[in-house]
BADOKOL-701394 format. One line per 3 residues: number of its first residue (from 1); for each residue y, z, x of C-alpha. Coordinates in steps of 0.05 Angstrom, whole numbers, plus 5000, padded with zeros to 4 digits. Last residue first. Layout:
BADOKOL-701394
NUM = Y Z X | ...
end
This chain:
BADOKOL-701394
715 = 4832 3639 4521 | 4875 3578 4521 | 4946 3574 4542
712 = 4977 3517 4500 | 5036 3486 4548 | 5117 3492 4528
709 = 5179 3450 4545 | 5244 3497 4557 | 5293 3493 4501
706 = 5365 3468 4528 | 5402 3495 4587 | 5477 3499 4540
703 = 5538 3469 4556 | 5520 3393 4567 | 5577 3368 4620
700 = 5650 3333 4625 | 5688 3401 4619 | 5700 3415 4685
697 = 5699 3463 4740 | 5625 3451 4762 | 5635 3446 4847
694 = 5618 3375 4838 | 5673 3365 4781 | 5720 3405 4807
691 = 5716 3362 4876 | 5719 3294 4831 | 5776 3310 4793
688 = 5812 3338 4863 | 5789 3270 4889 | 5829 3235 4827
685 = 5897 3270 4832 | 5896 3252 4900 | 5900 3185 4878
682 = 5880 3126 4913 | 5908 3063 4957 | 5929 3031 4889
679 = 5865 3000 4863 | 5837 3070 4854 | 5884 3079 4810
676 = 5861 3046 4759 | 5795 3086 4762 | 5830 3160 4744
673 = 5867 3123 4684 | 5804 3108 4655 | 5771 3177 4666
670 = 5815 3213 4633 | 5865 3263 4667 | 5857 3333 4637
667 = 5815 3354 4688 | 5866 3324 4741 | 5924 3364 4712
664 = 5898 3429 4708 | 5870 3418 4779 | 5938 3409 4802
661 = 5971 3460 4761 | 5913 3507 4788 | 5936 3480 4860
658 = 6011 3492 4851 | 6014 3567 4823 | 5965 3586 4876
655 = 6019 3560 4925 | 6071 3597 4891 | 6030 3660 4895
652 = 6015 3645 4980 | 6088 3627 4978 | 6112 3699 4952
649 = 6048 3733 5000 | 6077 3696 5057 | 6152 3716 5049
646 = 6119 3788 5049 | 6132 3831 4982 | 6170 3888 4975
643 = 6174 3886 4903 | 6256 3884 4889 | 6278 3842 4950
640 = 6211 3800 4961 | 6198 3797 4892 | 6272 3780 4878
637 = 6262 3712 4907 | 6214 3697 4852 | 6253 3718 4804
634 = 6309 3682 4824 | 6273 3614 4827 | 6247 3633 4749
631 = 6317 3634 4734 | 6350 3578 4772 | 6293 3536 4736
628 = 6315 3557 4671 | 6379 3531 4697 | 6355 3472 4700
625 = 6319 3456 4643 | 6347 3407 4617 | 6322 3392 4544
622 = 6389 3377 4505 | 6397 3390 4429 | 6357 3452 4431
619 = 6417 3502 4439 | 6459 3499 4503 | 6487 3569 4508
616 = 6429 3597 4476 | 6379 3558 4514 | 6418 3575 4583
613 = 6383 3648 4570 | 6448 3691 4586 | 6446 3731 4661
610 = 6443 3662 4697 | 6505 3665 4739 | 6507 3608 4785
607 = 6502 3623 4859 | 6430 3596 4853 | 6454 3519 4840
604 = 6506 3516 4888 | 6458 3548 4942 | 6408 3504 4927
601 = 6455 3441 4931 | 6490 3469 5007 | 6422 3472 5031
598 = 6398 3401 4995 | 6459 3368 5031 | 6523 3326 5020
595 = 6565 3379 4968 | 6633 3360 4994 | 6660 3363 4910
592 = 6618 3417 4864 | 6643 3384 4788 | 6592 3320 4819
589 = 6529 3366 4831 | 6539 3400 4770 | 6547 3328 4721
586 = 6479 3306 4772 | 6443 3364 4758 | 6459 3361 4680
583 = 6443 3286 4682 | 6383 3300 4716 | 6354 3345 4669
580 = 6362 3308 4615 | 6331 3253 4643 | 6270 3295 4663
577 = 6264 3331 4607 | 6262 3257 4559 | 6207 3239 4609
574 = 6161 3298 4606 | 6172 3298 4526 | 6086 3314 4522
571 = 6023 3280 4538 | 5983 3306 4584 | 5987 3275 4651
568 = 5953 3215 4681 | 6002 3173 4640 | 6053 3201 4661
565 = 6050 3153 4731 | 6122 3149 4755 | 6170 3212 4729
562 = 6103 3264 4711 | 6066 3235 4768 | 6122 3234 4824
559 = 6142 3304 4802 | 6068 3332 4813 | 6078 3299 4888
556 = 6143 3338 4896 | 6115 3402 4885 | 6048 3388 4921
553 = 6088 3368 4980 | 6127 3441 4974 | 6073 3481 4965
550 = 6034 3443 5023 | 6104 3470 5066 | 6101 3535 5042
547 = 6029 3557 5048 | 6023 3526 5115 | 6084 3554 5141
544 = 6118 3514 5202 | 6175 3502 5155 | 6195 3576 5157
541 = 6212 3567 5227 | 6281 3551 5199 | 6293 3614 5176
538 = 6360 3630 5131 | 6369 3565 5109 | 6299 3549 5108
535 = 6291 3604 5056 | 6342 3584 5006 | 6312 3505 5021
532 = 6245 3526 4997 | 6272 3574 4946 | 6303 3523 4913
529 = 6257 3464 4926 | 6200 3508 4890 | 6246 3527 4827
526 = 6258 3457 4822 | 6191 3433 4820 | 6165 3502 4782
523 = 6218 3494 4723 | 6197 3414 4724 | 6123 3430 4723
520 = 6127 3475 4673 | 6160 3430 4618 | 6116 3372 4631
517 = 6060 3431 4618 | 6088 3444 4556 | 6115 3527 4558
514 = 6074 3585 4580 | 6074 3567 4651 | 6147 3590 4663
511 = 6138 3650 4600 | 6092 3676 4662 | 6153 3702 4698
508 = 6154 3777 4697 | 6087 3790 4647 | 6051 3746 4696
505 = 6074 3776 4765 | 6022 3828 4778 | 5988 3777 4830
502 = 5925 3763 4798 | 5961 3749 4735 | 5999 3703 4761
499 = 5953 3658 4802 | 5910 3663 4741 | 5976 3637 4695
496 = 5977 3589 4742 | 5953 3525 4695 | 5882 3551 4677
493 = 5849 3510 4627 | 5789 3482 4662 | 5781 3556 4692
490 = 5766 3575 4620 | 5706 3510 4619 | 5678 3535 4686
487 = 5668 3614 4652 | 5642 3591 4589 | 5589 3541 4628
484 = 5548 3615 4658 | 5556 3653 4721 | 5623 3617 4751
481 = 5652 3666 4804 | 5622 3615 4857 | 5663 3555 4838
478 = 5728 3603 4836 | 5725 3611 4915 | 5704 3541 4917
475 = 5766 3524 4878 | 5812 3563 4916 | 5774 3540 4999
472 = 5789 3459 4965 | 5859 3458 4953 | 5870 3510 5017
469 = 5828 3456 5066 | 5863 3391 5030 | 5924 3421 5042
466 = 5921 3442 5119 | 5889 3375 5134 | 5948 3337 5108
463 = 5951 3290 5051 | 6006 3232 5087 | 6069 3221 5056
460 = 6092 3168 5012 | 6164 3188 4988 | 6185 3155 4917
457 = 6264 3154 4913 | 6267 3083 4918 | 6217 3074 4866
454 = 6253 3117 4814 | 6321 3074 4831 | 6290 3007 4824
451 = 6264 3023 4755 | 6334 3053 4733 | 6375 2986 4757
448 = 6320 2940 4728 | 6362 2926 4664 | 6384 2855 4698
445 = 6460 2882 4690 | 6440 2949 4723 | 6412 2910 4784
442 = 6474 2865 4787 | 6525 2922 4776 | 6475 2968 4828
439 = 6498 2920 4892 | 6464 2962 4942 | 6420 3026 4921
436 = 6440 3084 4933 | 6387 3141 4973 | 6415 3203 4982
433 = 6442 3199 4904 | 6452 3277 4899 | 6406 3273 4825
430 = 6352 3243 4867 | 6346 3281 4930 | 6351 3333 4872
427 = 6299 3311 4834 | 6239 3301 4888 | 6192 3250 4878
424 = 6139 3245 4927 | 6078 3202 4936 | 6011 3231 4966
421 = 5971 3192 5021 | 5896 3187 5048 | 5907 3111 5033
418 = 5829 3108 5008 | 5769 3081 5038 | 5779 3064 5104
415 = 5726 3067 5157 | 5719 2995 5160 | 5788 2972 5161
412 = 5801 2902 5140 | 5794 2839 5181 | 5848 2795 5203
409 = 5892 2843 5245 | 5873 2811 5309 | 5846 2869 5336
406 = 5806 2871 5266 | 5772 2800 5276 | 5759 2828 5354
403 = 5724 2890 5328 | 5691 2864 5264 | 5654 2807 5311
400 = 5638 2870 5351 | 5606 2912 5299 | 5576 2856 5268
397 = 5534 2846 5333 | 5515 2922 5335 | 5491 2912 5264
394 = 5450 2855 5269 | 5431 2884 5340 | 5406 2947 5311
391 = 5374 2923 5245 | 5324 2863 5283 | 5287 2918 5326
388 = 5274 2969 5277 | 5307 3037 5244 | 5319 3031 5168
385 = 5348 3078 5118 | 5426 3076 5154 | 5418 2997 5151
382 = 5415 3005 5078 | 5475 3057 5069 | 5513 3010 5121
379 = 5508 2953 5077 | 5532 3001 5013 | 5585 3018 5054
376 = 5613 2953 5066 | 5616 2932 5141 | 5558 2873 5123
373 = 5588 2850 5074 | 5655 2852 5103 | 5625 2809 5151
370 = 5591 2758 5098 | 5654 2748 5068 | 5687 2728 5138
367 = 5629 2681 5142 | 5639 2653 5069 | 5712 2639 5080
364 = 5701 2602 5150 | 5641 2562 5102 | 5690 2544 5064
361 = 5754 2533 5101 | 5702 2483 5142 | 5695 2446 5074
358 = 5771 2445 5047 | 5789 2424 5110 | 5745 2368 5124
355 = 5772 2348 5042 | 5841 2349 5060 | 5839 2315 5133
352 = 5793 2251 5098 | 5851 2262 5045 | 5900 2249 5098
349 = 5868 2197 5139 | 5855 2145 5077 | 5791 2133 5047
346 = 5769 2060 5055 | 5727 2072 5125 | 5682 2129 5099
343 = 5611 2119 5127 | 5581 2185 5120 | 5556 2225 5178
340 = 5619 2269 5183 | 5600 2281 5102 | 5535 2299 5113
337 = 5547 2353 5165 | 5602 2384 5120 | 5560 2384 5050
334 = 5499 2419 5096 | 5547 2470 5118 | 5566 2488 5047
331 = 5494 2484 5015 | 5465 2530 5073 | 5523 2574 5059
328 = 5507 2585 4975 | 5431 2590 4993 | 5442 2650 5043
325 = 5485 2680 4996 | 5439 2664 4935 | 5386 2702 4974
322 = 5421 2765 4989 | 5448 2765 4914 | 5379 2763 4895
319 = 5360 2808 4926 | 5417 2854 4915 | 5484 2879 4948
316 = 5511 2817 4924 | 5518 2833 4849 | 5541 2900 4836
313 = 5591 2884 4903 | 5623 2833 4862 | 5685 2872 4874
310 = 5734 2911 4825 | 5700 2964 4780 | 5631 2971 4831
307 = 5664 2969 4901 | 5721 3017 4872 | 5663 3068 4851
304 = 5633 3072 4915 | 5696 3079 4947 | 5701 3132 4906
301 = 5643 3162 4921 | 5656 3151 4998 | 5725 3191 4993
298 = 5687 3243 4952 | 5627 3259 5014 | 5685 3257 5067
295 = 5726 3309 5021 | 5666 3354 5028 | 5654 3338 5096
292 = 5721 3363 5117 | 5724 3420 5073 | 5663 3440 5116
289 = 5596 3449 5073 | 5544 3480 5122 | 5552 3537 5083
286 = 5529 3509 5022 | 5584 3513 4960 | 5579 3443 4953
283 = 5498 3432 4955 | 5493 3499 4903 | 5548 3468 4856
280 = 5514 3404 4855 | 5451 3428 4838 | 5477 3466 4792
277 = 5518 3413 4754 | 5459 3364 4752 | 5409 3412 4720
274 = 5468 3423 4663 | 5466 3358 4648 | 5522 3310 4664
271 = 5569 3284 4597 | 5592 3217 4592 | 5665 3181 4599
268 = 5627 3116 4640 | 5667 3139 4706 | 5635 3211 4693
265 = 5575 3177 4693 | 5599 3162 4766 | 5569 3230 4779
262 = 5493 3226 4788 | 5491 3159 4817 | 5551 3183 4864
259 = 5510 3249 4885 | 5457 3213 4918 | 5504 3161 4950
256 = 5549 3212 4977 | 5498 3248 5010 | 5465 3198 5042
253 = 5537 3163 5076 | 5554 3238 5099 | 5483 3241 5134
250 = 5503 3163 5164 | 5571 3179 5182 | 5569 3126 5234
247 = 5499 3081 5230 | 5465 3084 5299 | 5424 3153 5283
244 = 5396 3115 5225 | 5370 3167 5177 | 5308 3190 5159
241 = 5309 3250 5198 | 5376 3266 5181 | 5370 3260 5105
238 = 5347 3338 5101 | 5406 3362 5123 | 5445 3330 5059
235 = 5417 3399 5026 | 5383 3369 4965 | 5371 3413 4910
232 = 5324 3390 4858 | 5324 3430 4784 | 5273 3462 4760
229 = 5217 3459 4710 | 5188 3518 4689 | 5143 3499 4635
226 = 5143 3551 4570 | 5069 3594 4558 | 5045 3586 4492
223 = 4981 3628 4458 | 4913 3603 4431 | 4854 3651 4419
220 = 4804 3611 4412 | 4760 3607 4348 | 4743 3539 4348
217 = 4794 3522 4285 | 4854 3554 4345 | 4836 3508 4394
214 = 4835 3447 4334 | 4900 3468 4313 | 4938 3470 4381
211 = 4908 3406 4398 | 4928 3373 4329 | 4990 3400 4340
208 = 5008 3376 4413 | 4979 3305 4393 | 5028 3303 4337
205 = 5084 3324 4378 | 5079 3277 4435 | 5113 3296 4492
202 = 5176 3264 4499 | 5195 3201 4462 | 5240 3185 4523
199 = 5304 3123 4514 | 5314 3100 4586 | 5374 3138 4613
196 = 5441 3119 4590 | 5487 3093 4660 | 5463 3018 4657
193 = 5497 3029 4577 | 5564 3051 4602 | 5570 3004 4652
190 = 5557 2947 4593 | 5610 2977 4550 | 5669 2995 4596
187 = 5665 2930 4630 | 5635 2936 4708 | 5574 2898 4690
184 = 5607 2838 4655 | 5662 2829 4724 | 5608 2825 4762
181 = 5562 2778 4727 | 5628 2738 4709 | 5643 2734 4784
178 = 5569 2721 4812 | 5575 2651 4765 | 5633 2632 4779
175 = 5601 2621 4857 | 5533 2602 4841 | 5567 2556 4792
172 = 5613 2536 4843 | 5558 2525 4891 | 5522 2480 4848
169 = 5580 2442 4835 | 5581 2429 4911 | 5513 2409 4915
166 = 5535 2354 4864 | 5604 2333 4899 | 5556 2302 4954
163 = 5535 2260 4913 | 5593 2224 4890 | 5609 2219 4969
160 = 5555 2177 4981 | 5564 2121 4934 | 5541 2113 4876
157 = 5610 2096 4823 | 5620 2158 4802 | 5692 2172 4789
154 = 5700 2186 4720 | 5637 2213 4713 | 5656 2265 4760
151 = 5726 2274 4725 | 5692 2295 4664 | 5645 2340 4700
148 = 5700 2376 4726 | 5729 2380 4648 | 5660 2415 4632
145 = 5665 2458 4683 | 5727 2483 4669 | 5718 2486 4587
142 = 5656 2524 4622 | 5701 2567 4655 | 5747 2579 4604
139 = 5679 2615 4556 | 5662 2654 4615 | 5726 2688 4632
136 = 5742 2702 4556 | 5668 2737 4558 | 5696 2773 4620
133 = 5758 2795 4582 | 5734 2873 4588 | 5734 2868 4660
130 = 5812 2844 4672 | 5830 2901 4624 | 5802 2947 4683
127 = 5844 2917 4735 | 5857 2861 4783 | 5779 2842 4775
124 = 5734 2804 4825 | 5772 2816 4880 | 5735 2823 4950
121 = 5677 2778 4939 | 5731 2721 4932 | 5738 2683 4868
118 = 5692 2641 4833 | 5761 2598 4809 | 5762 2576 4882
115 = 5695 2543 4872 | 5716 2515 4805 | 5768 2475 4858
112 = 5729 2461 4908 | 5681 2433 4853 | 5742 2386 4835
109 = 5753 2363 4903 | 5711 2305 4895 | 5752 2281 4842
106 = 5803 2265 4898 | 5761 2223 4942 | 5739 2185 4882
103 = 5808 2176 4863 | 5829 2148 4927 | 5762 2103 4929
100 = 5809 2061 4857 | 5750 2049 4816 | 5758 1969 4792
97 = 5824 1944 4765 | 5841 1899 4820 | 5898 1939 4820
94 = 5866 2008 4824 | 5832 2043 4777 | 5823 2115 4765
91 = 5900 2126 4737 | 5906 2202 4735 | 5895 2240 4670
88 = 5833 2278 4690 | 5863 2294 4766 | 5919 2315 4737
85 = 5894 2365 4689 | 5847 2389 4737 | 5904 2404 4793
82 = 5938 2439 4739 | 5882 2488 4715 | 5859 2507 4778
79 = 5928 2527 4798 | 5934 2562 4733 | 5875 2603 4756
76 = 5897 2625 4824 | 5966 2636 4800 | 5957 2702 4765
73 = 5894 2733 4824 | 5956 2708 4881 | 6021 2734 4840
70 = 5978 2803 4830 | 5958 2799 4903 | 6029 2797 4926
67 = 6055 2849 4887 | 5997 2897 4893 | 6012 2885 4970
64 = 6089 2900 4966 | 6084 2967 4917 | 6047 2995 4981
61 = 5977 3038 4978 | 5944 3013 5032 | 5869 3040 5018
58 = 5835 3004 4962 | 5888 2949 4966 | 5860 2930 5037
55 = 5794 2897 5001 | 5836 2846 4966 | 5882 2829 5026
52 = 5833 2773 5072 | 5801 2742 5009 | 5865 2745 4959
49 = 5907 2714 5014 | 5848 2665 5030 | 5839 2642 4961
46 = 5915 2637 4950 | 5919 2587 5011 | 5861 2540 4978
43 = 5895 2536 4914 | 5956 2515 4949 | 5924 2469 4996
40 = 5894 2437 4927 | 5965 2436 4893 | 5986 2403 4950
37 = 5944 2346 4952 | 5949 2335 4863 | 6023 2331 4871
34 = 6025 2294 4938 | 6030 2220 4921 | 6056 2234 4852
31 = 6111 2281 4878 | 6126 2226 4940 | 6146 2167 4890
28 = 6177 2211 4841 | 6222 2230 4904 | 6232 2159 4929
25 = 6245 2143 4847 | 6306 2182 4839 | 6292 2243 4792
22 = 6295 2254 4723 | 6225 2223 4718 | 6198 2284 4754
19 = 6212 2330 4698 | 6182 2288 4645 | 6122 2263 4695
16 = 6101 2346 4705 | 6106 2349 4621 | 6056 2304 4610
13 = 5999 2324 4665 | 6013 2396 4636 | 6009 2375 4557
10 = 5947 2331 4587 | 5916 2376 4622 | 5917 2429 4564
7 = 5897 2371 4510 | 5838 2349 4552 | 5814 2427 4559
4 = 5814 2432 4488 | 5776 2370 4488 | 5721 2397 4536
1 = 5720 2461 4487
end
């Protein structure tokens, strides 16, 4: 491994001096004076961007700060790898031929250097994949180490400064060492195992028959009686007492916890028992349960979950972890006392400057850790169990370090723990080009023209109150129709044909939820935006409508996942629809000249003559569905002309419509693709998983009660 390592710094030491030696020799002169100096600063800068932005990713959810910190997490590592590559094929000796003191100075950077490849608390994985390579992780950073420990020997020559370097390896391991823990535990396999209960014999059998046989050889009568065991309720109310008045959300902050190490087995693709699902179920459907609370109780699951997949949090929020943060600064501040007591007269000004800042970056780094430590949930969750003199100033004291550090936009939010947004994609914002992009011949020429264009059109909008209150009001009025497992697993399946039915209006227009589910939620999209836009035109107050407007954003936010994120969807031809579709809207909109609105667009689109089924015309070649779309947004309409029905009842349907779609979709949404996004600001998608789940709509849970356990009844 240490000579694989050789042969990678070399091939990068080797092929730095070939491009440099094509330049005059001032500049080579300057690269190889500050080549090794910069790349340090570098690697130093990249720690503090991941550092100060890895925790913000779980609730800004902007293309702009994935970019960045996907550059940062890439480069971080190659960084490393360069600056060790230089520093074990640069010249040691000086003229004299004895250790050149500017090499010492350097090599003791190396352990800053492993230190940075230990990573931030924050950002311990970029992704999921990221966890799964941990073993890859492990086995490059001892080829690391071992390399660092090259240079060491390289460069020891007893003085002061050599051993200083050694409590700074120990930190790195400390350091690199946390990360791979983290980054093992959180891999599919190994969280999947801490989630299997220890394995349980059970009662024993042979001692159960040898009792029952003996009773019955004495002459007793011997009958069985089953155990009723059942299952705990908690009521959240009952955490009050115990809880730290001090803490904010601290009942909230109980619940969630209980009910996250019961349901991030989802997270590990296993089943819940049936004594799990009822007790959830009767918490959630409570009285004292606001919509409010209920989404409060899922937003700290998740954030929960986030902490676990993509932080070191499984490791410092321990003992241990406590203890090896306490050890890990001590070590730091200790390295920086002792080396502004050193004499160090032969090292020159700037790497004196380097290395002082490298150190006090450090421990800076380590403090501001140690404050989002102590903001984290998990912290909080502690403090919130314990009420005594030393918890209340620790925490009121981190309180206002986190106030000033936040007024000065350096520290993250604390009561943030997802975006609390919903992207949009609506089609015929796109198909009318509202948005065109600048310069398209260079963009199409680079093949990114069509990449660009989806993301320009993609809306982030905030989740409103009024939504998150009607999502969660239909499935707890479905949650409490459920008498037995059948019942959860049909309302797993239901897509609007329920909304429908209820309504009268299935055998009318339920061939429009019939079809592929790609296929429905592009008829219901653009039947949606017609009669959205049909009805503004002739009431504009009709935009102050609950039912219409959260209809509307749910609409366009089911379009952003099949066009952006299918993978969360079933599979199907969503994509090939879409195009097609497009193109037909777009040939329409462009045969209809001075069409610059979404008014005048609907009323193009529903003015056409729809009496033949556009599939005979068109045949199956293309897969628009467009004018199916102008059919089902008739027929809707019409209920209102032809049915008498209230403009509130026809959105109150089409709402219905939305929400089962919604839930259709995020039960069918595995559990892999639900964490990923977590790293994006959130999903919706994902606390609508999580809210069937604890209200029992889903299909992740062991259907039947099981055989009750029994006792001999002697008599």
């Amino acid at each position: 491994m240490l000579a694989t390592a050789s042969v990678v710094g070399s091939l990068i030491f080797i092929n730095n001096r070939r491009l440099v030696e094509i330049f005059p020799e001032r500049i080579r002169n300057f690269w190889n004076e500050w080549e090794l100096r910069g790349a340090v600063i570098v690697s130093l800068s990249v720690q503090m961007v991941l550092i100060v932005l890895g925790s913000r990713r779980k609730y800004i959810a902007r293309d702009w700060l994935a970019f960045i910190l996907w550059i940062a997490y890439l480069s971080a590592d190659w960084i490393v790898n360069l600056s060790l590559g230089v520093l074990s094929n640069m010249d040691s000796s000086n003229e004299n031929g004895s250790l050149d003191t500017k090499y010492v100075i350097m090599a003791f950077w190396a352990p800053f250097l492993l230190l940075h490849l230990g990573g931030p608390d924050t950002i311990t994985a970029y992704s999921l994949e990221d966890n799964e390579l941990w073993m890859r992780q492990l086995l490059g950073l001892i080829v690391k180490f071992g390399g660092a420990f090259y240079i060491l020997i390289r460069s020891w020559m007893g003085n002061p400064i050599n051993f200083l370097a050694v409590p700074m390896f120990v930190l790195a391991i400390i350091k690199c060492g946390e990360r791979i823990w983290a980054l093992r535990f959180a891999s599919s396999d190994q969280f999947r195992k801490c989630m299997l209960p220890q394995p349980d014999p059970g009662y024993s059998y042979a001692k159960f028959m040898d009792d029952y046989i003996s009773k019955r050889a004495e002459g007793y009568n011997v009958s069985l009686e089953p155990v009723i065991e059942e299952a705990s309720i908690v009521l959240g109310q009952s955490c009050k007492a115990a809880a730290n008045s001090i803490v904010p959300d601290a009942v909230v902050l109980h619940d969630a916890a209980y009910f996250f190490s019961i349901f991030k087995r989802l997270f590990a693709d296993l089943i819940l028992s049936f004594q799990d699902i009822e007790s959830s179920r009767s918490f959630f459907q409570h009285e004292h349960m606001t919509w409010e609370k209920t989404f409060k109780v899922i937003e700290f699951e998740l954030g929960f979950m986030y902490d676990l997949l993509y932080t070191k949090a499984s490791v410092i929020h321990t003992y241990l972890g406590s203890f090896l943060r306490a050890i890990s600064l001590s070590l730091t501040v200790f390295t920086l006392l002792a080396f502004f007591l050193i004499d160090k007269p032969s090292y020159s000004r700037i790497d004196k400057s380097i290395t002082c800042v490298l150190l006090v970056a450090a421990i800076a780094l380590q403090v501001y850790e140690m404050l989002i430590l102590f903001s984290s949930d998990l912290t909080l969750l502690w403090l919130s169990k314990h009420k005594n003199l030393l918890v209340d100033p620790i925490y009121k004291t981190t309180c206002c370090l986190q106030s000033w550090l936040q007024s000065c936009h350096m520290m993250p939010a604390v009561n943030k723990r997802w975006s609390n947004s919903m992207a949009k994609f609506n089609l015929i914002s796109f198909c009318l080009e509202e948005k065109p992009i600048k310069f398209s011949g260079i963009f199409k020429f680079l093949c990114i023209y069509e990449i660009l264009e989806k993301y320009r059109y993609n809306v982030l909008d905030t989740v409103s109150s009024d939504l998150k209150k009607l999502i969660f009001e239909q499935l707890l009025e479905k949650s409490v129709n459920i008498l037995d497992m059948s019942i959860s697993q049909n309302l797993c399946t239901q897509r609007g044909d329920q909304a429908l039915r209820e309504t009268g209006c299935f055998d009318k227009i339920g061939w429009s939820v019939k079809t592929e589910f790609d296929h429905s939620i592009l008829l219901w999209h653009i039947a949606t935006d017609l009669c959205f836009y049909s009805d503004l035109n002739q009431n504009s107050n009709i935009i102050e409508n609950p039912l219409c407007k959260e209809s509307e954003s749910i609409a366009n936010y089911m379009l952003y996942l099949l066009v952006v994120c299918p993978f969360m969807l079933p599979n199907g031809i969503g994509q090939i629809r879409f195009q097609d579709t497009c193109a037909e809207a777009t040939q329409f909109f462009h045969e209809k000249k001075y069409m610059s609105d979404k008014i005048q667009a609907c009323t193009a689109l529903l003015q056409v003559n729809t009496d033949i089924l556009p599939s005979q015309v068109k045949g199956d070649r293309s897969k628009s569905v467009l004018f199916d779309a102008c059919r089902l947004a008739k027929s809707l309409k019409s209920l209102e002309t032809e049915e008498q029905w209230t403009s509130e009842k026809k959105w109150k349907m089409i709402n219905d419509v939305w929400i089962e779609m919604l839930c259709y979709a995020a039960n069918l949404c595995g559990w892999n693709n639900h964490a990923k996004k977590l790293t994006g600001g959130g999903e919706l998608l994902t606390h609508v998983w999580l809210l069937m789940a604890h209200l029992g709509i889903t299909e992740q849970f062991q259907i039947s009660k099981g055989n009750a356990r029994v006792k001999l009844v002697v008599s």
